[in-house]
MMTF fields as JSON, N, C-alpha, C and O atoms, coordinates in Angstrom:
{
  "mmtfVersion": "1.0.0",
  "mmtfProducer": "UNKNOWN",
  "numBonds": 355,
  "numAtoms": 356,
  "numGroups": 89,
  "numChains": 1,
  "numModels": 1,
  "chainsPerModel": [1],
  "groupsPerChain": [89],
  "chainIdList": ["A"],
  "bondAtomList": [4, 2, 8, 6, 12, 10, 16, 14, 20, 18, 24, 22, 28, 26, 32, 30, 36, 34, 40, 38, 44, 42, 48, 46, 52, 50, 56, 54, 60, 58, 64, 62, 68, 66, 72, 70, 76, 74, 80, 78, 84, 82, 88, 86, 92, 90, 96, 94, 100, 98, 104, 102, 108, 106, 112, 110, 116, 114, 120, 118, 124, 122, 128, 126, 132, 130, 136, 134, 140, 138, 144, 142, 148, 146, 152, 150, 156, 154, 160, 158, 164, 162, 168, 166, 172, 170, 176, 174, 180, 178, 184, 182, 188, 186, 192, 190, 196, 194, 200, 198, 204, 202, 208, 206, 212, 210, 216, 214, 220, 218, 224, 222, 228, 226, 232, 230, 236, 234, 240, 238, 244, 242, 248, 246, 252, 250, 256, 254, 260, 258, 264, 262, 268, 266, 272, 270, 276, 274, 280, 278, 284, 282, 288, 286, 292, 290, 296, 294, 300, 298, 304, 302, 308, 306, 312, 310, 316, 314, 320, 318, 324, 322, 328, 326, 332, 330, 336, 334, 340, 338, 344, 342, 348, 346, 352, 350],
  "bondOrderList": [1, 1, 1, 1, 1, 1, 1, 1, 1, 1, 1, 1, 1, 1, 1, 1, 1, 1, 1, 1, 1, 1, 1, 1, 1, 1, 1, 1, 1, 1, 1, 1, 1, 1, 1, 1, 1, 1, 1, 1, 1, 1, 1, 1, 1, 1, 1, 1, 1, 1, 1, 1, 1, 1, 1, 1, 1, 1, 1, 1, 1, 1, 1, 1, 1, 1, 1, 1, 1, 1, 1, 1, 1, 1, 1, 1, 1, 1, 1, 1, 1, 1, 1, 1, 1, 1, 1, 1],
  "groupList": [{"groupName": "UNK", "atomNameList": ["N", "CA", "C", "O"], "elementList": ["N", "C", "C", "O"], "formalChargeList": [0, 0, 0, 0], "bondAtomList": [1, 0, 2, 1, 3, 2], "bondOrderList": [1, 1, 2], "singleLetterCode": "X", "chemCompType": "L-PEPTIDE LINKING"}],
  "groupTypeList": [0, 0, 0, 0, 0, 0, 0, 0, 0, 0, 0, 0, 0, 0, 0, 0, 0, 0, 0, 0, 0, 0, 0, 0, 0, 0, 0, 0, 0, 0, 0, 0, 0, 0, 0, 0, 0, 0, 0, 0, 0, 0, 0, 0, 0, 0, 0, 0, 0, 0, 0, 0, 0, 0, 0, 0, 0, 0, 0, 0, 0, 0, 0, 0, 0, 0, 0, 0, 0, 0, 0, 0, 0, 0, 0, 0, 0, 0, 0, 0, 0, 0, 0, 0, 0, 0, 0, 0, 0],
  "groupIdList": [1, 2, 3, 4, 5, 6, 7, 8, 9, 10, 11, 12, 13, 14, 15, 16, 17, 18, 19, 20, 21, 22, 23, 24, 25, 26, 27, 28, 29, 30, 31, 32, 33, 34, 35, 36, 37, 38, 39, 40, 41, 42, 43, 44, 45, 46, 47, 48, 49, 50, 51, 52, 53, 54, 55, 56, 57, 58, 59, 60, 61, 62, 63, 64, 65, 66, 67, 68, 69, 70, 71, 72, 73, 74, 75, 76, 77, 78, 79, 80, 81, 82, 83, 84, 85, 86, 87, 88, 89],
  "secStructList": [7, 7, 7, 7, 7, 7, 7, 7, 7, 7, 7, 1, 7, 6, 6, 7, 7, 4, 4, 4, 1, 7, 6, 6, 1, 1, 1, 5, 6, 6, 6, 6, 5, 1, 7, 7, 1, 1, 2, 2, 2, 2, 2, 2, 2, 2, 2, 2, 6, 6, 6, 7, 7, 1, 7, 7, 2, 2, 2, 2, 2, 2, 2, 2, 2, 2, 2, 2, 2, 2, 2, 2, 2, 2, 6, 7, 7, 7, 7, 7, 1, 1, 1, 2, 2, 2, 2, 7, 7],
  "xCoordList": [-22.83, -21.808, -20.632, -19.916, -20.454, -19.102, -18.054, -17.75, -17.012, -15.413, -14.468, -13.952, -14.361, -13.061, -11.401, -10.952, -10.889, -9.38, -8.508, -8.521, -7.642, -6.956, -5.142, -4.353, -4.99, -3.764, -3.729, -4.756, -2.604, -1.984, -0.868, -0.11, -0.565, 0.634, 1.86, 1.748, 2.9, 4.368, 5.229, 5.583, 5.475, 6.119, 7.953, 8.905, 7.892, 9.688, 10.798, 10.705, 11.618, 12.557, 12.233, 11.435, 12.888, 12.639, 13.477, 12.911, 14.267, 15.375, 15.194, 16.239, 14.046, 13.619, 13.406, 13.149, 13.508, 13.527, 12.178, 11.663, 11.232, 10.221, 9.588, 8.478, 10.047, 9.849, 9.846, 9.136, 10.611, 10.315, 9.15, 9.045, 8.467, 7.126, 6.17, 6.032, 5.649, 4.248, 3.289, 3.29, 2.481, 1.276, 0.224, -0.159, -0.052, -0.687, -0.407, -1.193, 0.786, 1.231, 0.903, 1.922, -0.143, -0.272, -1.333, -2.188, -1.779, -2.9, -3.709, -4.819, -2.878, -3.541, -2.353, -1.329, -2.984, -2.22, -2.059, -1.155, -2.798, -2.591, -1.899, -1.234, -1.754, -0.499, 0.46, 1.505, 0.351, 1.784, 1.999, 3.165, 0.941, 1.177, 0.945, 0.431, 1.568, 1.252, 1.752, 0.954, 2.51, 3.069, 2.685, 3.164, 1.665, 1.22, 2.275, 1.92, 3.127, 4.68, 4.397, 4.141, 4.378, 3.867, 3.458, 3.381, 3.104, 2.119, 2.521, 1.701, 3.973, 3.855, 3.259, 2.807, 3.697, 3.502, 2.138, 1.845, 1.034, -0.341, -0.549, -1.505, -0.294, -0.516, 0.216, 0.041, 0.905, 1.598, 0.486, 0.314, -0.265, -1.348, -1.854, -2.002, -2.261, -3.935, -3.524, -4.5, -2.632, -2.287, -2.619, -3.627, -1.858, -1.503, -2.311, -2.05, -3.851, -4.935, -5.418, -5.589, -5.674, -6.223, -5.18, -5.638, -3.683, -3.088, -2.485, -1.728, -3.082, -2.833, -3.934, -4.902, -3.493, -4.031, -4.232, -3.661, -5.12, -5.504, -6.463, -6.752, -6.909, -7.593, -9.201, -9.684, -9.972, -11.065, -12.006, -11.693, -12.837, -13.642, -13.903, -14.416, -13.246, -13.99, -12.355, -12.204, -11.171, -10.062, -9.672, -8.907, -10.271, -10.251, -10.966, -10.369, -12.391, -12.544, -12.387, -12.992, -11.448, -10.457, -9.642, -9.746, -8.833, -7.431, -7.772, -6.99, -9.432, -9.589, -9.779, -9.466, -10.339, -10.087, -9.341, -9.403, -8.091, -6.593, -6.234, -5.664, -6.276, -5.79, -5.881, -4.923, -7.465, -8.895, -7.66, -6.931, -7.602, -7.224, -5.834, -5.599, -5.073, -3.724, -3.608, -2.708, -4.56, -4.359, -4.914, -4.376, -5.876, -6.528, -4.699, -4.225, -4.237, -3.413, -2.523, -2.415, -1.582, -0.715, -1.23, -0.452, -2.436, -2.932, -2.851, -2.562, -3.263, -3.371, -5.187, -5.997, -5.003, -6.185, -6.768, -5.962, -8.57, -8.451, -9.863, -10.779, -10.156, -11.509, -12.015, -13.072, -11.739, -12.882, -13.533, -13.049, -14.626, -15.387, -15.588, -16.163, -15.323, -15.433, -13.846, -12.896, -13.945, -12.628, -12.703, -12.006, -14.251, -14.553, -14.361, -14.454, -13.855, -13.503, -12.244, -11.822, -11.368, -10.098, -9.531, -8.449, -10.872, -10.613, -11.164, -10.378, -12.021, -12.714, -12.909, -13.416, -11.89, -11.96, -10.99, -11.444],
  "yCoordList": [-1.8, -2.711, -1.909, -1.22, -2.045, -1.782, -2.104, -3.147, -1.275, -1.294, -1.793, -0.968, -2.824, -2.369, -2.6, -3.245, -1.876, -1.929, -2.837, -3.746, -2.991, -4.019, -3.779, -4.69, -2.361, -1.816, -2.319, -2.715, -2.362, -3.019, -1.999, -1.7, -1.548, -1.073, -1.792, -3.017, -1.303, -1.923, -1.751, -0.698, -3.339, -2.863, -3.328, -3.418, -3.481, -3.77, -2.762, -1.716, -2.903, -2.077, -0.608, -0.585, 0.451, 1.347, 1.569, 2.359, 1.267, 1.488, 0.207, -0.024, -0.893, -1.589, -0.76, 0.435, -1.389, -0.955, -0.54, -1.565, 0.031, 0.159, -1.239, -1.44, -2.068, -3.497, -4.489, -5.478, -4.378, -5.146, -4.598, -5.16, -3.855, -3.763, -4.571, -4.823, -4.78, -6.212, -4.986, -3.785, -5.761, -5.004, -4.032, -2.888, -4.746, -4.702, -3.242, -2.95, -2.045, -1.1, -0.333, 0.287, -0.078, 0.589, 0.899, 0.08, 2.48, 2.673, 1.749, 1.224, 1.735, 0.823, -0.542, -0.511, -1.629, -2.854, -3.402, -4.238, -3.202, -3.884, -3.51, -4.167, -2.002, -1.46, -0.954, -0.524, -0.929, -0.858, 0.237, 0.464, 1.457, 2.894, 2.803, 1.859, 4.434, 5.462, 4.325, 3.487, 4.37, 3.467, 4.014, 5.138, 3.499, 4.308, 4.169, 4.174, 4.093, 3.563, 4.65, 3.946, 5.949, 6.783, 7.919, 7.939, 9.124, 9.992, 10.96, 11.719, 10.79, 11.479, 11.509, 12.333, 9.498, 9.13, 9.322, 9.636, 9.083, 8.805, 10.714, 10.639, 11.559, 13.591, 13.338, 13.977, 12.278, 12.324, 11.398, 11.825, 10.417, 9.805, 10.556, 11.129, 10.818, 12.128, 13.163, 13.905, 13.664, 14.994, 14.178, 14.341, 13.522, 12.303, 11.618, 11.19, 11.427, 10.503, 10.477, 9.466, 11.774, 12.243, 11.468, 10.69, 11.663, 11.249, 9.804, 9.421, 9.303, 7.623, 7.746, 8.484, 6.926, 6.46, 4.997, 4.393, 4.42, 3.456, 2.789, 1.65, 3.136, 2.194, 2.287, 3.34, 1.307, 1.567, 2.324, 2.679, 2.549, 3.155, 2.684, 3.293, 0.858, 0.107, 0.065, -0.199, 0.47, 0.507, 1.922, 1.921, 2.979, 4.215, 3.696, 3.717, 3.271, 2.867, 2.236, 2.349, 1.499, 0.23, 1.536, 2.059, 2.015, 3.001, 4.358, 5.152, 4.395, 5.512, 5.195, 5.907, 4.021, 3.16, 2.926, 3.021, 2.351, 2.393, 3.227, 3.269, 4.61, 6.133, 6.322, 6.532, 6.23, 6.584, 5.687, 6.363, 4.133, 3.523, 4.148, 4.671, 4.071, 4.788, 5.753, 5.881, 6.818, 8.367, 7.864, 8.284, 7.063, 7.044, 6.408, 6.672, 5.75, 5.084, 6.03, 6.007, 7.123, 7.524, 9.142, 10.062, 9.102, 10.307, 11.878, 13.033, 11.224, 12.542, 12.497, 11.767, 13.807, 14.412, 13.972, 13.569, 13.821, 12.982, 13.918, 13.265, 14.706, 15.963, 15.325, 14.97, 14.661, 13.792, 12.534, 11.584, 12.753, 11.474, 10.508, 9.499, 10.528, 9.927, 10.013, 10.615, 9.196, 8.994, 10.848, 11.834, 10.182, 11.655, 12.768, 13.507, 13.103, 14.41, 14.672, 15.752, 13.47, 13.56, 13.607, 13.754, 13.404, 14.162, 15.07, 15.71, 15.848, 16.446, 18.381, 19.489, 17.42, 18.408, 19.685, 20.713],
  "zCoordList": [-21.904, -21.442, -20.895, -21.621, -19.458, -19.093, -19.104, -18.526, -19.819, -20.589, -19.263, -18.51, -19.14, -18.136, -18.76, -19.707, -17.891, -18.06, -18.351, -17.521, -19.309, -19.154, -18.123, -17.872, -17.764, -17.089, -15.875, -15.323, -15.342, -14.631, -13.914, -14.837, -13.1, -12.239, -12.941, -12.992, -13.44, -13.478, -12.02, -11.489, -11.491, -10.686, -11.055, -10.28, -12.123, -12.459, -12.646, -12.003, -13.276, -12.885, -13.746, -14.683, -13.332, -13.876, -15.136, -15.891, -15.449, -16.648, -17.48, -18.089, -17.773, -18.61, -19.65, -19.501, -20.863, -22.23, -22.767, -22.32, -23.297, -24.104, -24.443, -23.952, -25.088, -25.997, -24.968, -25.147, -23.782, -22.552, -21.697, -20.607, -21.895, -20.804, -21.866, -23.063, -20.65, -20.816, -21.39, -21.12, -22.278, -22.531, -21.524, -21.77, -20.51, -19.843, -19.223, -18.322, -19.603, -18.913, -20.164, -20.47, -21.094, -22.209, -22.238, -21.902, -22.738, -22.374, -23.858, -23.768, -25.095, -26.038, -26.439, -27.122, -25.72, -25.519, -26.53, -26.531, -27.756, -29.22, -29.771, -30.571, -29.507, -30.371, -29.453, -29.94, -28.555, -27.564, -27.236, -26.91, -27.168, -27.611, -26.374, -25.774, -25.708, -24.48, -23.257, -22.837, -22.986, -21.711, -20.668, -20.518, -19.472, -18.377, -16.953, -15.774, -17.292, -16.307, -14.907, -13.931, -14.599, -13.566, -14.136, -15.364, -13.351, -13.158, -14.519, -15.034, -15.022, -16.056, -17.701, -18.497, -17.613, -18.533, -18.946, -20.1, -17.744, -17.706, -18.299, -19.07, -18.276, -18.226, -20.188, -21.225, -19.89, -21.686, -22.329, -23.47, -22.115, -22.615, -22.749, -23.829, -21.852, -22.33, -22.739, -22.854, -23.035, -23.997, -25.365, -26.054, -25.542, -27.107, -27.859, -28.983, -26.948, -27.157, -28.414, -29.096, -28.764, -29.957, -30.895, -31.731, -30.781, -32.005, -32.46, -33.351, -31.578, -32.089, -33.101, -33.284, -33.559, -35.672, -35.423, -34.515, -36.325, -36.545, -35.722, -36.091, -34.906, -33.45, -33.557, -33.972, -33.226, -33.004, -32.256, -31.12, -32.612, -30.931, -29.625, -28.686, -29.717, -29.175, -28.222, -27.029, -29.379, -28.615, -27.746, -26.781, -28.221, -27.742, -26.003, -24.927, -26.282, -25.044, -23.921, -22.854, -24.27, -23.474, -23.093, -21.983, -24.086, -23.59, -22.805, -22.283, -22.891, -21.837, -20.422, -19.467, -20.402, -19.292, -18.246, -17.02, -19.669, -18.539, -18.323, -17.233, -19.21, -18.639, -17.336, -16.592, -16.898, -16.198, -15.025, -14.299, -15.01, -13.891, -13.559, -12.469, -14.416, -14.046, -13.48, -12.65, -13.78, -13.516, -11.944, -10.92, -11.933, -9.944, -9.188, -8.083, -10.05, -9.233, -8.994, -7.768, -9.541, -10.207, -9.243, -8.988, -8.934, -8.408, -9.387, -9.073, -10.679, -11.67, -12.364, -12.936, -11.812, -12.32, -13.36, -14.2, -13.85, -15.22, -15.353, -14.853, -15.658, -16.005, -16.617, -16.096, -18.141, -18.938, -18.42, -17.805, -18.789, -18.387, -19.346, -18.936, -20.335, -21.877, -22.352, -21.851, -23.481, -24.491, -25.574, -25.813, -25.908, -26.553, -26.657, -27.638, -24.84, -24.706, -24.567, -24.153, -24.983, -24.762, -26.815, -27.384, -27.257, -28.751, -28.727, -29.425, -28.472, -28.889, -27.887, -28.062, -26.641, -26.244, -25.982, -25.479]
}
């Protein structure tokens, strides 16, 4: 079964608060973690991946997803092809 994304481009203001972005700009939307806002945030997700706590595998794979979409949008490099290798590697 293919995972798709639940991320979304933010196009609002830039000096909005943390607690005011919509879910939909996170690489894990349940817990609100890793905000994929532009090209940096998305290079700070995938450094970080490994250290979110609590999440499933099923959420790891959703949030590698949106990484995956962000980083195409955002034009940053994304080497892993899996969530896996963004623990493991």
């Amino acid at each position: 079964m293919e995972i798709q994304p639940t991320w979304h481009p933010y196009d609002g203001s830039t000096g909005v608060s943390r607690a005011a972005l919509p879910d939909s700009v996170f690489a894990f939307p349940n817990e609100r973690a890793e905000p994929l806002t532009d090209g940096a945030h998305v290079r700070s997700a995938i450094a970080r991946f490994a250290q979110v706590a609590h999440v499933t595998d099923g959420e790891r794979e959703v949030a590698f997803e949106n990484i995956r979409a962000a980083a195409d949008h955002y034009g940053v490099s994304l080497h892993a092809t899996s969530w896996h290798d963004l623990i493991h590697g």
